[in-house]
C-alpha positions as CSV (number, residue, x, y, z in Angstrom):
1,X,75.2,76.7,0.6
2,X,78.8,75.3,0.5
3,X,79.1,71.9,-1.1
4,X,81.8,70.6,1.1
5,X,83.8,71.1,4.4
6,X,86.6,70.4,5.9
7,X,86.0,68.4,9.7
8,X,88.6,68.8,11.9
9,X,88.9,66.9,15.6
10,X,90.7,69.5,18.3
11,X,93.5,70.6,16.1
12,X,93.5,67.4,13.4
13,X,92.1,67.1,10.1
14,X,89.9,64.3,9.8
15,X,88.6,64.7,6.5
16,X,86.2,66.9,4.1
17,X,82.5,65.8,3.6
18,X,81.1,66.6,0.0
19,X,77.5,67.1,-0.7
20,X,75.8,64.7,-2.9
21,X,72.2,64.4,-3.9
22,X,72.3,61.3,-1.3
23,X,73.7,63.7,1.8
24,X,77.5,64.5,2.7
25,X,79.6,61.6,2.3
26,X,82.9,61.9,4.4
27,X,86.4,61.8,2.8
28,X,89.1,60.6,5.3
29,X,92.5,62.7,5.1
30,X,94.2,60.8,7.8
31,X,94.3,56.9,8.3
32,X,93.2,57.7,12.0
33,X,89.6,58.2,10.6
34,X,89.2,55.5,7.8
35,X,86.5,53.5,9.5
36,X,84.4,56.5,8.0
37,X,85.4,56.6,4.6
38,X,82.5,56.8,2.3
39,X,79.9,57.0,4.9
40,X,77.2,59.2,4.5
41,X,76.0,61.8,6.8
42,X,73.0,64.1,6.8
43,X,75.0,67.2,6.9
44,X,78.4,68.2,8.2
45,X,78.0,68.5,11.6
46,X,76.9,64.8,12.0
47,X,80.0,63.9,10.4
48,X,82.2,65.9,13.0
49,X,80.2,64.4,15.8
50,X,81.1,60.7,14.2
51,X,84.4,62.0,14.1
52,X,85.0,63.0,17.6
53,X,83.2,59.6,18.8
54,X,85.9,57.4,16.7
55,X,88.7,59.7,18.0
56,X,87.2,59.1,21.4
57,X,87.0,55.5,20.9
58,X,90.8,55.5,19.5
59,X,92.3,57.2,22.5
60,X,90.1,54.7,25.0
61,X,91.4,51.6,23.3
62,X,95.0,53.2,23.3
């Protein structure tokens, strides 16, 4: 099993989550998706879908 992956939104990076003994904890690459540096996820595709809800939010409030 691969201890970390990259989560993309459409065609963006967002970050890379890295497993830790605790779960994935996300790494932001773009200042679009700092509000999740840190955070912990139970695995990768719970950090996408956190992802694509702040991106979401992000272009509402726009």
């Amino acid at each position: 099993m691969s201890k970390s992956y990259i989560i993309e939104v459409d065609t963006q990076t967002a970050g890379i989550v890295v497993r830790t003994p605790e779960g994935y904890r996300f790494f932001a690459s773009s200042h679009r998706f700092n509000a999740l540096e840190g955070e912990l996820f139970r695995n990768a595709r719970e950090a996408e879908r956190a992802a694509r809800r702040l991106i979401g939010n992000f272009n509402q409030a726009a």
